[in-house]
N, C-alpha and C positions, 0 to 999 in steps of 0.2 A: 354648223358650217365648218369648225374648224377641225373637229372628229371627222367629216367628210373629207377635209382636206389631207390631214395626217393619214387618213386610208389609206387614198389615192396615193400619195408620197409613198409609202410604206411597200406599195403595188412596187411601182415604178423601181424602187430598190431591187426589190425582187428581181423583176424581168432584167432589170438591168446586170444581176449578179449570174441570170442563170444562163445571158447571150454570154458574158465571160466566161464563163464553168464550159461553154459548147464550144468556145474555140478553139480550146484545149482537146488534148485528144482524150475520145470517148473509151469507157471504160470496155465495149464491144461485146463479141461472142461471151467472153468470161464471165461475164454479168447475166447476159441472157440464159446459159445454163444453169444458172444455180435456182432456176425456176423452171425447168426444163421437167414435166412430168414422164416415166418411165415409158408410156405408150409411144411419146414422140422419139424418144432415143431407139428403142424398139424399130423402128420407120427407117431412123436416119443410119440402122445397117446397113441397109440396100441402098445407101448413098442419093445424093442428091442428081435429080431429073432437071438441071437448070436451062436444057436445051427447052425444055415442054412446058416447064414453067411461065405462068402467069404474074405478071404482074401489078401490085394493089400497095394502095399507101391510106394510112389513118391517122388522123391528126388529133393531138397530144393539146389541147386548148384550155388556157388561163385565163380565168377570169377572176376579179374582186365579185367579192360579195360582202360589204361589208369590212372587218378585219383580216377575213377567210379569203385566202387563193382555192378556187375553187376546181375540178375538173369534170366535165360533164365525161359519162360513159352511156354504153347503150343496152341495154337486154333487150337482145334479137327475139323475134315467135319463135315459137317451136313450128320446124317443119324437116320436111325428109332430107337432111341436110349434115355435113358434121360439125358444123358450128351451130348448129338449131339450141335456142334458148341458152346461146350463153352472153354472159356480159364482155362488151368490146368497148373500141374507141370505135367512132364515128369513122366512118372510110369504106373503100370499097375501089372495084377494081380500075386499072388504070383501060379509060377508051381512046379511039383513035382522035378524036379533037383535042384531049388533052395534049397544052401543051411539052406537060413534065411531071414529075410523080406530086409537088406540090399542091400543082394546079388538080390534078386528082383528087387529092385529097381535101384539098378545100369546095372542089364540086360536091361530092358523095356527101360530104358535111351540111352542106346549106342543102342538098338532097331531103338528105334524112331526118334533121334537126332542125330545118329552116336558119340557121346564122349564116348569114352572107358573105357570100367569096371576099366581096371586098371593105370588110368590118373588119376583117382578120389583119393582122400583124405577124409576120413571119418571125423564127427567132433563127431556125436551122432542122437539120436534121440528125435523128438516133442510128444508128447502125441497121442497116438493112436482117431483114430474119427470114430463112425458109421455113415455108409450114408444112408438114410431110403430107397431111391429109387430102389436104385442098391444091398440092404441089404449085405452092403460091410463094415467091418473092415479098416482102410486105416490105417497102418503108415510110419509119413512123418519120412525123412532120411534126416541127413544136409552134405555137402561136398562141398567140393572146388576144384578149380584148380587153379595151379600156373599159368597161362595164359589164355588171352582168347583163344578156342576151337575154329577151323573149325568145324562147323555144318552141318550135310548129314542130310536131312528130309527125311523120309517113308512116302511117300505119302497116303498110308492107313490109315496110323494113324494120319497123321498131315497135318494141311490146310496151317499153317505158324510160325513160331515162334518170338517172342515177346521178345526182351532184354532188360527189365528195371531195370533205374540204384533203387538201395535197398533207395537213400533216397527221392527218388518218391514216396515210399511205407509209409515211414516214415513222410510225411509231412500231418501234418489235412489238407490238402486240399485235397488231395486223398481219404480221407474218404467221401461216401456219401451214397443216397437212389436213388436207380434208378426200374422205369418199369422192367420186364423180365416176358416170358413164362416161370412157373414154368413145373415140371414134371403134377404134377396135372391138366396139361393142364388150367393155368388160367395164365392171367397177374396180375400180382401185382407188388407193392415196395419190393427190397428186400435192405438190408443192403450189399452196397459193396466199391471195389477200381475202381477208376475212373483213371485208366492212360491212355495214346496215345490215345486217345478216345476207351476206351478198358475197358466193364465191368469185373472185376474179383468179383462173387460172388460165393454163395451156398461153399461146401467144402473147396475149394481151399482156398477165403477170411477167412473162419472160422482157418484151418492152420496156413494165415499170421496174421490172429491176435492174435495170442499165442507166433510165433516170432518175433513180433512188441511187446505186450507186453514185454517182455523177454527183446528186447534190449532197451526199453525205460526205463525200470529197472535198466538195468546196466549202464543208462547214455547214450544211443548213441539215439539222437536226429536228425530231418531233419535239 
């Protein structure tokens, strides 16, 4: 009971250090390119379409497990798509009942992963990112839960999901250059995270590298 409780305490530090780190100004675009793979820059010649643009938010979600801050991610199916079978956050695009991109992003979540809209704990939000392919606006959303979640997959939306612990994320080893099929239908290097033998690039990586910056700033180290 008292290892349970020191957990929990330990949790609570956390969240509580990284709603501080979020009120401060975010580290923004500057962060998100230094994970920016060569096919998106490519794109982002011909400038951004923000008239036609769509907009979508994905929620960034802490949980304990244990000692472990945990993050769930998602590997999408493969389908006729340019995001098909890659690893994301949880989210999806914003509809007309949504109240606000939040609320977006905590539906598309309890969607696809079954955690419930209102299990969540809000902390704030990451700098909005345009995706050239999908000419999508995306803002990430950060939140927590006081425990780890039972997890229900949508099998539509989700191949499988992905729990890794945040200082997996945080360590230079996870950082690297790997092959992938971009959308532009070519292979190339792109700048990504290498966990569980599991590429996280394109959007997703450009996201965790602005909350990677963010808490390397405030001192939290792998």
């Amino acid at each position: 009971m008292k290892n349970e409780l020191e957990h929990r305490m330990n949790f609570k530090n956390f969240i509580r250090e990284i709603s501080v780190l979020m009120e401060d100004r975010l580290p923004g675009e500057a962060a998100q390119l230094k994970m920016s793979p060569a096919s998106r820059n490519e794109m982002m010649k011909e400038g951004k379409d923000l008239e036609k643009a769509g907009r979508a938010a994905v929620l960034i979600l802490f949980y304990p497990d244990e000692s472990r801050v945990m993050l769930p991610f998602i590997k999408r199916p493969e389908y006729e798509g340019v995001h098909s079978g890659q690893v994301a956050f949880p989210g999806g695009r914003f509809e007309a009942g949504d109240a606000n991109m939040a609320h977006t992003a905590l539906r598309e979540t309890e969607e696809e992963v079954g955690v419930k809209m209102n299990s969540v704990k809000l902390i704030g939000m990451l700098s909005e990112l345009y995706i050239p392919p999908s000419n999508y606006l995306v803002r990430p959303v950060v939140g927590y839960l006081e425990r780890k979640p039972v997890f229900k997959l949508q099998p539509s939306e989700v191949d499988y999901l992905l729990e890794i612990d945040l200082y997996e994320l945080l360590h230079d080893k996870a950082l690297t250059t790997k092959p992938v099929m971009t959308s532009l239908q070519q292979e190339m290097p792109v700048p990504c995270y290498y966990v569980q033998d599991h590429i996280i690039w394109g959007a997703t990586a450009m996201i965790l590298s602005e909350l990677i910056e963010l808490f390397k700033k405030g001192g939290l180290e792998a």
